[in-house]
N, C-alpha and C positions, 0 to 999 in steps of 0.2 A: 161583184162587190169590191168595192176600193179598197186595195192590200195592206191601207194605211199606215201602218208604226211595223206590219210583220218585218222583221230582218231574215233573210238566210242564215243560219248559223255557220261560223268560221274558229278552226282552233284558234286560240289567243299563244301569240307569240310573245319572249320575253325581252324587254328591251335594253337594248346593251347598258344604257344607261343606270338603269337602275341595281343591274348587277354589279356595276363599278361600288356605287354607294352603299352595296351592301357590303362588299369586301372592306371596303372603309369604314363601315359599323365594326365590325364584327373585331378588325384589328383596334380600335377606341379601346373595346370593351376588353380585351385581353390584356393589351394594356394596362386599364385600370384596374385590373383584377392581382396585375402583375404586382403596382404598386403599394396597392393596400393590402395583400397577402394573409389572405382572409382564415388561414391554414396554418398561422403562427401562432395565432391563439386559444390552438385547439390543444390539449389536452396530446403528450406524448404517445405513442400506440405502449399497451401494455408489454413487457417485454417475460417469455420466462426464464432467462438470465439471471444468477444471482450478483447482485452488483454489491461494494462495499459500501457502503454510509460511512460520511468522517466523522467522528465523536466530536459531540456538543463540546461546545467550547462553554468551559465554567469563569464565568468574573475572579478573580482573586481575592475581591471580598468576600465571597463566598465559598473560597475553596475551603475544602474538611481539612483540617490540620489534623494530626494524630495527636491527643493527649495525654500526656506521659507523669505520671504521678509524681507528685513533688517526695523527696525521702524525708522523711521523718526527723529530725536534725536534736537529737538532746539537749536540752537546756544546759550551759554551761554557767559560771559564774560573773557578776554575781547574780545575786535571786533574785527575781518579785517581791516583791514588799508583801501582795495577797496572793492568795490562793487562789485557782480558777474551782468552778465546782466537781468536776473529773479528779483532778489533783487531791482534793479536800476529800472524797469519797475515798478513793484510793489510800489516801495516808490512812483514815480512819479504821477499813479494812485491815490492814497492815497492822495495826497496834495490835490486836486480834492474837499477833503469832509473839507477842514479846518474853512471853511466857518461858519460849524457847532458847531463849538471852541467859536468862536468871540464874541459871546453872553453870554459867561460867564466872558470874561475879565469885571476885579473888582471884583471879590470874590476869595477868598484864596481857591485854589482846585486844581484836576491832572484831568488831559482829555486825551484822545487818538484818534486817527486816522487808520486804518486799511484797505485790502479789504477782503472782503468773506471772507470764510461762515457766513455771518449769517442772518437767516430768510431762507435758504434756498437758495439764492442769490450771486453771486459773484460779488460786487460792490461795492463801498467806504463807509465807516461807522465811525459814531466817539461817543465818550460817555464821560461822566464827572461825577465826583463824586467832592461834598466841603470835605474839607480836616483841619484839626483844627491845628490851628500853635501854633505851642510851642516855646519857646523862645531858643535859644541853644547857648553855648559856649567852642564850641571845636567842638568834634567830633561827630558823629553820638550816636542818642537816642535809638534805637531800633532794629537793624540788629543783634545785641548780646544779646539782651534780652527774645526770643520768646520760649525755646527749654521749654518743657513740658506744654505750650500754646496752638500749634497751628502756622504755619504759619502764619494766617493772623489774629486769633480771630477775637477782632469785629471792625477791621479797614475796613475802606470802599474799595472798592474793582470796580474794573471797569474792560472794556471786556482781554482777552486775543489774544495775535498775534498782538499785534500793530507792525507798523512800525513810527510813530510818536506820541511822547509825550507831553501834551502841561501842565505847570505849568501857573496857572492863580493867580492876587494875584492884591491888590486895586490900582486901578489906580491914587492915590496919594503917591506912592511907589516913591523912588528918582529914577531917571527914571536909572541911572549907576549900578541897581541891576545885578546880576548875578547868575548862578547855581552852585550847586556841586550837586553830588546823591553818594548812595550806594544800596545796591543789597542784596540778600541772598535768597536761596532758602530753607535754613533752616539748612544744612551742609555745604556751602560756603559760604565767605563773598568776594564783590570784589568791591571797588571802581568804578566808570565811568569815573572818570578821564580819558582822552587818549585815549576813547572809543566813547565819545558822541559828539556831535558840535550842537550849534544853529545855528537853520536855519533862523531864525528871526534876526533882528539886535540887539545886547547888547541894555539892557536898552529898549526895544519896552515896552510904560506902558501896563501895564495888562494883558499880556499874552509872553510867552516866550515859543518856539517851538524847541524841540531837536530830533535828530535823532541817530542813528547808524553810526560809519562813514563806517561799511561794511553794511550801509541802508537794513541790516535782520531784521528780525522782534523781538520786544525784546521777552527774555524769562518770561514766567512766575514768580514770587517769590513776596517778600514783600521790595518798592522800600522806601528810607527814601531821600527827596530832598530836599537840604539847600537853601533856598534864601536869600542872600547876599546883604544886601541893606545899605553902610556905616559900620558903626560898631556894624550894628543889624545884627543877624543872625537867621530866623525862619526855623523850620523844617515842613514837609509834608510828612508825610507817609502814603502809597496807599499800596494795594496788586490786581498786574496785575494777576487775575487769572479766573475769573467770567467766563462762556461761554456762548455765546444768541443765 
């Protein structure tokens, strides 16, 4: 039978050639493996190193400032023309204790009226100091004279944060006496005029009761108050400063 298409079988040999072109593949590909570096967008290996992290960086608009309370600053002269509704509460409170005043009508002296603190308590309180009259004509004794002193030296002195002030003075006084005051904290000086009202009726004998007309509490300093009685004129000077 005709052996037709059979072959003898023969290993297959590799041909030089072709192994050339593979070494030339295979550097292409390294190559482009090189280039595009397909291992830079992988995700770091985890490490268990403890590393530092640099704190966030905060905007400056947004930084936290620390907020520090404004102080309290006492109203000084002159006054408010009204009352605020804390003020008005407070004063009204305060009347409460005037009772405590009354027993000093007929001696030449300054009293006060307040509420809390003091003693630890928030409640109505009132204090008096006598007070020595001088005789005066014209203007004020003492509001200009203090600087290398002392505020208050050795004038008498009664509590601080009133809201009412009471001038006491002998109850054979002609009853149509009247007030003026002046003020100083040691660097200002300022009248009360325009600032203060009785709350008592003109001429009440023996005690005469003023206030704030913005019913704040007076400021601390050293007060000099004229009473007006005919064509006599005595002075009282206090220093609102004391604290109990």
């Amino acid at each position: 039978m005709d052996p037709g298409y059979d072959v003898e079988p023969r290993p297959v040999r590799r041909s030089a050639h072709r192994g050339v072109w593979l070494g030339v593949l295979i550097s292409v590909v390294l190559l482009a493996v090189a280039l595009v570096k397909p291992w830079a967008a992988q995700p770091a290996p985890a490490s268990d190193a403890v590393t530092a992290t640099p704190a966030p960086l905060t905007s400056p608009a947004f930084a936290l400032i620390p907020i520090r309370p404004e102080a309290q600053v006492a109203p000084t002269w002159p006054a408010e023309s009204a009352p605020s509704l804390l003020a008005d509460a407070t004063a009204t409170q305060a009347e409460g204790a005037l009772g405590g005043l009354t027993v000093h009508s007929g001696q030449w002296g300054v009293g006060n009226a307040g509420v809390g603190p003091r003693m630890l308590r928030d409640e109505p309180w009132t204090d008096w100091v006598p007070a020595v009259p001088e005789n005066v004509d014209g203007g004020p004794l003492h509001v200009m004279t203090w600087p290398g002193t002392g505020m208050c030296g050795d004038l008498p002195d009664i509590y601080d944060n009133p809201t009412i002030v009471a001038v006491t003075t002998p109850s054979a006084l002609v009853p149509d006496w009247r007030l003026t005051g002046w003020w100083t904290d040691g660097s200002k000086v300022a009248a009360l005029s325009g600032s203060v009202r009785q709350v008592s009726p003109a001429g009440n004998r023996g005690i005469s009761y003023l206030e704030r007309t913005d019913r704040a509490p007076w400021p601390p300093g050293r007060y000099e108050f004229h009473v007006i009685a005919g064509k006599r004129t005595v002075a009282l000077t206090v220093c609102i400063t004391r604290r109990g």
